[in-house]
N, C-alpha and C positions, 0 to 999 in steps of 0.2 A: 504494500500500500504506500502510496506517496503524497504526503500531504503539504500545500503550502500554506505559509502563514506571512502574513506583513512583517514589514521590518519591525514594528512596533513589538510585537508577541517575538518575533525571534529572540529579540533582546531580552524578553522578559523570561523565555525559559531559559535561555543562557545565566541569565542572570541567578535565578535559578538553580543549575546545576553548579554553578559556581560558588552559591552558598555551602556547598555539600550537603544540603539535603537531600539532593536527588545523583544519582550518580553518573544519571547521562537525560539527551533528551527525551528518549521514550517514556522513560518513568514520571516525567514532568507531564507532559501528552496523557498518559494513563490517569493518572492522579487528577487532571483535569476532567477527566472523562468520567470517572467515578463521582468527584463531586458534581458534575453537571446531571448524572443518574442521580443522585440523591436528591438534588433540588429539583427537578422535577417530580421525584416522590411524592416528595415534600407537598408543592406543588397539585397535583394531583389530590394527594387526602384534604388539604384546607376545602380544594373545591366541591371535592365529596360533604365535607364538613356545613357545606356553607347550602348547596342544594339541599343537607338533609334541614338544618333551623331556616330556609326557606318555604317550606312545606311544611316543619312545625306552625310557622307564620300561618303560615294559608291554611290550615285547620283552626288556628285559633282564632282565627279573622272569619272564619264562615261561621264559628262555633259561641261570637260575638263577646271571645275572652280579647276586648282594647281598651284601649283610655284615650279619649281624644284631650290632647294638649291643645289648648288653646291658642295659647303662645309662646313667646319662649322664657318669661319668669316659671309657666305650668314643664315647660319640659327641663330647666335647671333642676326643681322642685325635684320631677322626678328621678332623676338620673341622680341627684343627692341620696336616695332613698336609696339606690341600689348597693 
């Protein structure tokens, strides 16, 4: 596999294995790749997260569990509460 990258990233993994963390560039390349997997994990579950207290929403919103704020001293108030 052949991959290019900007002058900018060359530097960066160079620099890189020059700290001696890494002991060439693959490993720099890999370890990039690893954490670019994990953030989109990451990534992925918040969104799973966020669909599922979306549709808690949408049940308690048909199920007419709301509070209408009226303004925004009513939603300080609330948000104090929590």
């Amino acid at each position: 596999m052949h991959v290019s990258l900007t002058p900018k990233l060359e530097e960066l993994v160079r620099e890189k294995v020059e700290s001696g963390l890494y002991n060439n560039a693959s490993e720099v390349v890999r370890e990039a790749l690893r954490l670019m997997q994990e953030h989109d994990s990451l990534r992925r579950l918040k969104l799973a997260r966020l669909h599922e207290a979306l549709g808690e929403g949408d049940t308690d919103l048909a199920a007419g569990r709301y509070a209408v704020l009226p303004d925004d001293d009513s939603l300080e108030a609330f948000f104090a509460k929590l």
